[in-house]
C-alpha positions in Angstrom: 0.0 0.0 0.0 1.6 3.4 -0.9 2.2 6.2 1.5 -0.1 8.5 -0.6 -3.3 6.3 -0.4 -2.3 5.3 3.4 -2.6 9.1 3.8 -5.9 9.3 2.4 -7.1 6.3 3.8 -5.9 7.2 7.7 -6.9 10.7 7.1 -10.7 9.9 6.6 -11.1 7.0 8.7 -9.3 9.1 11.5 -11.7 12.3 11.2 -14.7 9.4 11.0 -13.9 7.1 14.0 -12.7 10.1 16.4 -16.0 11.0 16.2 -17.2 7.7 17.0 -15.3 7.8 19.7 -15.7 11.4 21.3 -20.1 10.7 20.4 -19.9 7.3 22.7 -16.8 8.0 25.4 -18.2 11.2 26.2 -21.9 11.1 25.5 -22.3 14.7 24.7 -22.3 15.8 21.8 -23.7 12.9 19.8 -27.1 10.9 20.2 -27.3 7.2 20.0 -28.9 7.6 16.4 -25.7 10.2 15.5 -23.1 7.6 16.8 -24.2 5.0 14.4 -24.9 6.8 11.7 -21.0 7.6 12.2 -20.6 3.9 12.2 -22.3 3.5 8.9 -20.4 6.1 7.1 -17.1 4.7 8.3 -18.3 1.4 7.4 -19.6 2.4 3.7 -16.0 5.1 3.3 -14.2 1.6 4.1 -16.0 -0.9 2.2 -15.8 1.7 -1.0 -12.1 2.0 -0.7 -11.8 -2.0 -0.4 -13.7 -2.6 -3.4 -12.7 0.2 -5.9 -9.4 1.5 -4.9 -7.0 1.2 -8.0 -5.0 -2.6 -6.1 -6.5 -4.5 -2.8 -5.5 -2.3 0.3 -3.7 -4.0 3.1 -6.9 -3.2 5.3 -4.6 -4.5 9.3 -2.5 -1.4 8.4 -5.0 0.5 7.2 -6.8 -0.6 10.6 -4.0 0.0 12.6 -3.4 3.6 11.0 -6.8 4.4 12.0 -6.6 3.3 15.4 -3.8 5.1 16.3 -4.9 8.4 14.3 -8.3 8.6 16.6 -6.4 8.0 19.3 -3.6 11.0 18.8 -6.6 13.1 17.9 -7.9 13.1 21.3 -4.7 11.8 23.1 -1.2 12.3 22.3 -0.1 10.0 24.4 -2.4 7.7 23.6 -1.1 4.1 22.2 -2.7 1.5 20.5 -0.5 -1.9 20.8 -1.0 -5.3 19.0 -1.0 -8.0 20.7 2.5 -8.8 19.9 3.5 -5.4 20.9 1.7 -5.7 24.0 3.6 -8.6 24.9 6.7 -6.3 24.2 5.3 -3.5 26.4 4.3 -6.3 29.7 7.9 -7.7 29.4 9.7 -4.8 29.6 7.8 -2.5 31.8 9.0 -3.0 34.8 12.7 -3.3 33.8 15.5 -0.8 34.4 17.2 -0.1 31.4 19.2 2.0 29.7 17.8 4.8 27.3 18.5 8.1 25.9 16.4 10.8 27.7 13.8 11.2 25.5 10.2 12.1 26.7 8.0 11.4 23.3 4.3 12.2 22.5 2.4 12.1 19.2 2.1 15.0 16.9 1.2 14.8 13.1 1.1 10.8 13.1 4.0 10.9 14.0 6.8 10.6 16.9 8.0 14.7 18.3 9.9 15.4 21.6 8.3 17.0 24.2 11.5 17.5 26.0 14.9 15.6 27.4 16.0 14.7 30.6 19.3 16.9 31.5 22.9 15.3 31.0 21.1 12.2 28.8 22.6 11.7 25.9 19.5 13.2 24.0 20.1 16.5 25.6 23.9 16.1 25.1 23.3 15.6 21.4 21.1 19.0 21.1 17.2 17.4 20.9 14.7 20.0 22.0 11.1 20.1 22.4 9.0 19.6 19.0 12.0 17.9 17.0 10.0 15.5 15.0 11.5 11.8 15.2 11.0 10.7 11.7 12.2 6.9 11.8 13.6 4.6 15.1 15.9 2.1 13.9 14.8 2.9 10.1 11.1 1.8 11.2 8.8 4.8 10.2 7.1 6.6 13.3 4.4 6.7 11.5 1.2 5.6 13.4 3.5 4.1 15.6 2.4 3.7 19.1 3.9 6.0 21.8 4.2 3.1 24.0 6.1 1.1 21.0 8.5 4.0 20.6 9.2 4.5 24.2 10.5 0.9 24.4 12.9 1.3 21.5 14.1 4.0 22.5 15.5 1.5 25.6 17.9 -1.4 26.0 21.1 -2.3 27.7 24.3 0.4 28.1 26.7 1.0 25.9 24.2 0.3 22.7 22.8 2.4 20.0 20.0 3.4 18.5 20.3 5.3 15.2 16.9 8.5 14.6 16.2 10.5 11.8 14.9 13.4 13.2 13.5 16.9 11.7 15.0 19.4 13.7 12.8 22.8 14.4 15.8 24.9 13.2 15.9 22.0 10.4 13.8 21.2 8.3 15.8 18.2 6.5 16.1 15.0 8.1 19.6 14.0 9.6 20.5 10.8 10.9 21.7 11.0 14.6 23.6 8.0 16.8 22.6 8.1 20.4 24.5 5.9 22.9 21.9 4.4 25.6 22.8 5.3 29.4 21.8 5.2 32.5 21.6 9.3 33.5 22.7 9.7 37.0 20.6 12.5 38.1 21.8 16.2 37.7 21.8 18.6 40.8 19.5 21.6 41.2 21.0 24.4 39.8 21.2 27.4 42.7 22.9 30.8 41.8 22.6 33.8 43.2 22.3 37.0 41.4 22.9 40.7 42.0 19.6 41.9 44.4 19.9 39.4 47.0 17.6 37.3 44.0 18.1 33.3 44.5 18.1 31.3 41.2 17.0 27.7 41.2 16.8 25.2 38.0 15.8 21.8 39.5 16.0 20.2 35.9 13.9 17.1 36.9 11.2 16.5 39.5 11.8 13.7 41.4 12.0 12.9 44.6 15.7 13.1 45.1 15.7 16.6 43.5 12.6 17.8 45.8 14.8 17.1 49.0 17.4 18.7 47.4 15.1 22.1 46.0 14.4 22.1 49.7 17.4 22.1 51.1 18.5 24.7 48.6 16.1 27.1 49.7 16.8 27.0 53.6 20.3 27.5 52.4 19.3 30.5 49.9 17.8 32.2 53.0 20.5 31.7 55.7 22.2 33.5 52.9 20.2 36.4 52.7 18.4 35.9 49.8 15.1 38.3 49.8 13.6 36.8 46.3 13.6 33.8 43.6 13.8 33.5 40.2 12.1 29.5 39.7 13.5 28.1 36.5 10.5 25.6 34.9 12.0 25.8 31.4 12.8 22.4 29.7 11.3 20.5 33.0 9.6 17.7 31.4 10.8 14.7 33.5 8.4 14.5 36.6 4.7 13.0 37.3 2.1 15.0 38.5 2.2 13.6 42.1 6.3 15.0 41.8 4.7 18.5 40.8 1.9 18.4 43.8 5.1 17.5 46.3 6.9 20.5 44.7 4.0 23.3 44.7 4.0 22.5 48.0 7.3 23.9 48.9 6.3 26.9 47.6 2.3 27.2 49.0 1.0 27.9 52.3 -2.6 27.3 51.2 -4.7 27.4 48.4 -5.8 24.9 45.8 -2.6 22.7 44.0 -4.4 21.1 41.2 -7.4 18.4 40.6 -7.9 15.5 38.4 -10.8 14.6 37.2 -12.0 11.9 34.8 -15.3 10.3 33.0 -15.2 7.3 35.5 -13.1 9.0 38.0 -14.1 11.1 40.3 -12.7 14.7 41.1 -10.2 14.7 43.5 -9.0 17.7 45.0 -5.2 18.4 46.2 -4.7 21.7 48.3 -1.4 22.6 49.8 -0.3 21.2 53.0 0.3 24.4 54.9 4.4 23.5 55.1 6.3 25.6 52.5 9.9 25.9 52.4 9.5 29.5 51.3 7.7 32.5 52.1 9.9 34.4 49.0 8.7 36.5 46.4 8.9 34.4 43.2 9.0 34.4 39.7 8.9 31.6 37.6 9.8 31.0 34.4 8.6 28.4 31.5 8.7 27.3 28.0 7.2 25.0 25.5 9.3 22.2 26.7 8.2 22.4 30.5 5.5 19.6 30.8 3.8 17.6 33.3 4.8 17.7 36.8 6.1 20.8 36.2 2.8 22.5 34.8 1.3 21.5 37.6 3.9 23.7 40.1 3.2 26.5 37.6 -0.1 27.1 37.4 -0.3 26.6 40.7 1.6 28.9 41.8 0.0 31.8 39.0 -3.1 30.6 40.0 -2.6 31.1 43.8 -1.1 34.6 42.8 1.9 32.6 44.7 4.4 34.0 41.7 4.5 35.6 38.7 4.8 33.9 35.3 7.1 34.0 32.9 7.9 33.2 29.0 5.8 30.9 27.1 2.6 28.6 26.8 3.9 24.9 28.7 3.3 21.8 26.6 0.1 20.3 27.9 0.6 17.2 30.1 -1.2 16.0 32.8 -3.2 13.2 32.8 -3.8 9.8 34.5 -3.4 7.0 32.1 -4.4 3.5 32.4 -4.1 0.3 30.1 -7.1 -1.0 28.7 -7.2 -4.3 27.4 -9.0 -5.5 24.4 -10.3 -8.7 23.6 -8.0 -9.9 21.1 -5.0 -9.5 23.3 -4.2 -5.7 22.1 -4.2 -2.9 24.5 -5.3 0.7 24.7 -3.2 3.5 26.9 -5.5 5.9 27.5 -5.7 9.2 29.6 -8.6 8.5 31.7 -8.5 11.4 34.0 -6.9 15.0 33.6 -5.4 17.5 36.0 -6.7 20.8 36.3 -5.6 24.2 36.9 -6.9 26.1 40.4 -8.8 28.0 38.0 -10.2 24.7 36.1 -8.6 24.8 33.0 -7.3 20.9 31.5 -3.7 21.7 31.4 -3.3 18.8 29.0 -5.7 20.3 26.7 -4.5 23.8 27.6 -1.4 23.8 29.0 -0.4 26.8 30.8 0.0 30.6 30.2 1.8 32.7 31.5 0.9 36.6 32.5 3.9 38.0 31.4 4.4 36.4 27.8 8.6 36.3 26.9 9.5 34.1 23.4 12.5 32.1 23.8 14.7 32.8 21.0 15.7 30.0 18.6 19.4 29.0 19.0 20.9 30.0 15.5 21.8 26.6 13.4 25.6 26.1 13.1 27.1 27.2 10.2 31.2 26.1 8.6 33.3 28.9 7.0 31.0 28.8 3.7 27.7 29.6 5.5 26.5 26.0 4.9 24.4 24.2 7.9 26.7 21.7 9.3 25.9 18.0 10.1 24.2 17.4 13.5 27.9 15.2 13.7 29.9 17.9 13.5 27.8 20.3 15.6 29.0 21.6 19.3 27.2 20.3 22.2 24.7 23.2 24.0 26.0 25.1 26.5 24.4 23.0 30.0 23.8 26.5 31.2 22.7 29.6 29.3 24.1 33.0 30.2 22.0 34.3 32.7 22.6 38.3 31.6 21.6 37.4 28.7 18.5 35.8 28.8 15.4 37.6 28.2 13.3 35.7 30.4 15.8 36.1 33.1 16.2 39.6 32.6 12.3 39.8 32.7 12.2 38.0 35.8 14.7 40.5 37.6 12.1 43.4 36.3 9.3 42.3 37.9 11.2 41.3 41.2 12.4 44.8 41.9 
């Protein structure tokens, strides 16, 4: 079957079955007598295409495409696994193995970044939030599941894994190496800057870093710090129930988050009444701050806690459960989101900040003749930006005095 009719084919079952799917999950916006009429039309688009298409379609991919194309409408973390990839997914869940710090979702069928995890070899080889993974060991990410990708992505140390991947700052596809490791966990960045200001990049949220935010701050204070800069930007690695433990070094009261689902019921999650802090703060974010993280930020705006800085966040938070089908496939589905104080789905919405700051796009390296070089050739980022020169930064210290 060739890429241009798989296109098609995916394209019009997708828009069909998703809303099959949102008419009967959500029961809202379609009747009984809409939802099956949906199921007729799908039915008659596919039978049409099976019978006088130009050769005779491989209808399981065709299937499969359209599975996973409702499900990244709606989800894009959702996965749709075979049987056999299912299998795959049960073996290998639980293991600790080596990887290469990415943390993937779905975007345009196919596999993008939403961020990396700091000192990976991902982050050491430049990938940044939206780089579009084209192919994972020359398979095509196409309608691949998430949860499929994710487990390629692992395996033992020392091994590689070859990407194409579409950079933002390049459009062309170039083949990249990364080396699977295990990433020891890097410390919280603390810093401070002229003002008596305290600046404080935990990189991750986990629970190692939490003790260690905390103890940064007590020692920030005995210092004389009077007010904090909170660096969110590129913090992607962290659940929700990490980013609920972290709000709450920061919040004496008010409402952290809740998640709420169709079959779950809200639940509510208010700060414990035993910050760390009592600082002025302003905190900044970007499109690759996801997750956990979103929840410590708009809890914090929310709250009136701190001031927000720099761009929209990604848009994860979600419970997600597997669901298992019949056959011996599996669904990972978000079956619950988590919401802002103000009741906004940060997965749908993610979150915005007050004060609105672009990040600038790092320039694309260049040899003597002005021609792009090979990601090979190019110099690893800088681990830590010039703070005097970074807008947001420099926004951040405006608002603080």
């Amino acid at each position: 079957m060739n890429s241009r009719f798989k296109f098609v084919v995916v394209s019009a079952s997708t828009c069909l079955t998703v809303l099959l799917l949102i008419g009967s999950m959500l029961g809202q916006s379609s009747s009984p007598d809409e939802t099956y009429k949906h199921i007729g039309v799908f039915t008659d688009v596919v039978s049409r295409i099976k019978s006088e298409y130009v050769e005779e379609p491989d209808m399981k991919s065709v299937t499969l495409g359209a599975l996973n194309g409702m499900l990244e409408a709606i989800d894009p973390f959702a996965s749709y696994l075979n049987a056999d990839q299912y299998k795959d997914y049960l073996k290998n869940r639980d293991v600790q193995r080596a990887d290469v710090g990415l943390i993937l979702s779905k975007k345009f069928g196919y596999v993008a970044v939403v961020g990396v995890v700091p000192g990976s070899p991902a982050a050491k080889a430049g990938f940044s939030t939206n780089d579009m993974i084209e192919t994972i060991k020359g398979i095509a990410t196409r309608d691949m599941p998430l949860a499929y990708a994710t487990l390629l992505m692992q395996g033992d140390p020392g091994t590689t894994i070859e990407l194409s991947v579409v950079r933002v700052q390049r459009p062309e596809p170039a083949t990249v190496t990364l080396t699977r490791a295990n990433t020891p966990p890097q410390p919280v960045d603390l810093q401070t800057l002229p003002g008596q200001i305290a600046y404080l990049k935990p990189g991750v949220l986990t629970s190692t870093t939490l003790r260690e935010t905390a103890a940064d701050l007590e020692k920030a204070q005995k210092q004389g710090a009077q007010k904090l800069i909170l660096d969110l930007r590129g913090t992607a690695f962290g659940t929700p129930q990490d980013g609920i433990a972290f709000a709450n070094l920061f919040l004496d009261k008010g409402r952290v988050t809740y998640l709420q689902g169709q079959r779950v019921p809200r639940q509510n999650f208010d700060a414990e009444g035993k910050s760390a802090t009592t600082l002025p703060i302003v905190a900044l974010v970007n499109r690759g701050t996801a997750d956990g993280a979103e929840i410590v930020a708009s809890a914090l705006q929310d709250n009136k806690r701190a001031q927000l800085v720099g761009e929209r966040t990604y848009g994860d938070a979600s419970m997600r459960r597997v669901i298992n089908m019949d056959d011996g496939a599996a669904i990972i589905l978000s079956v619950a989101k988590y919401y802002t104080p103000d009741g906004k789905s940060i997965q749908d919405n993610g979150v915005m900040p007050a004060n609105q700051v672009a990040e600038p796009e790092p320039a694309p390296e260049v040899d003597e003749n002005g021609e792009p070089l090979p990601v090979q050739d190019q110099q690893k980022p800088q681990t830590q930006k010039k703070l005097d020169d970074d807008p947001m930064v420099k926004k951040a210290l405006e608002l603080l005095k």
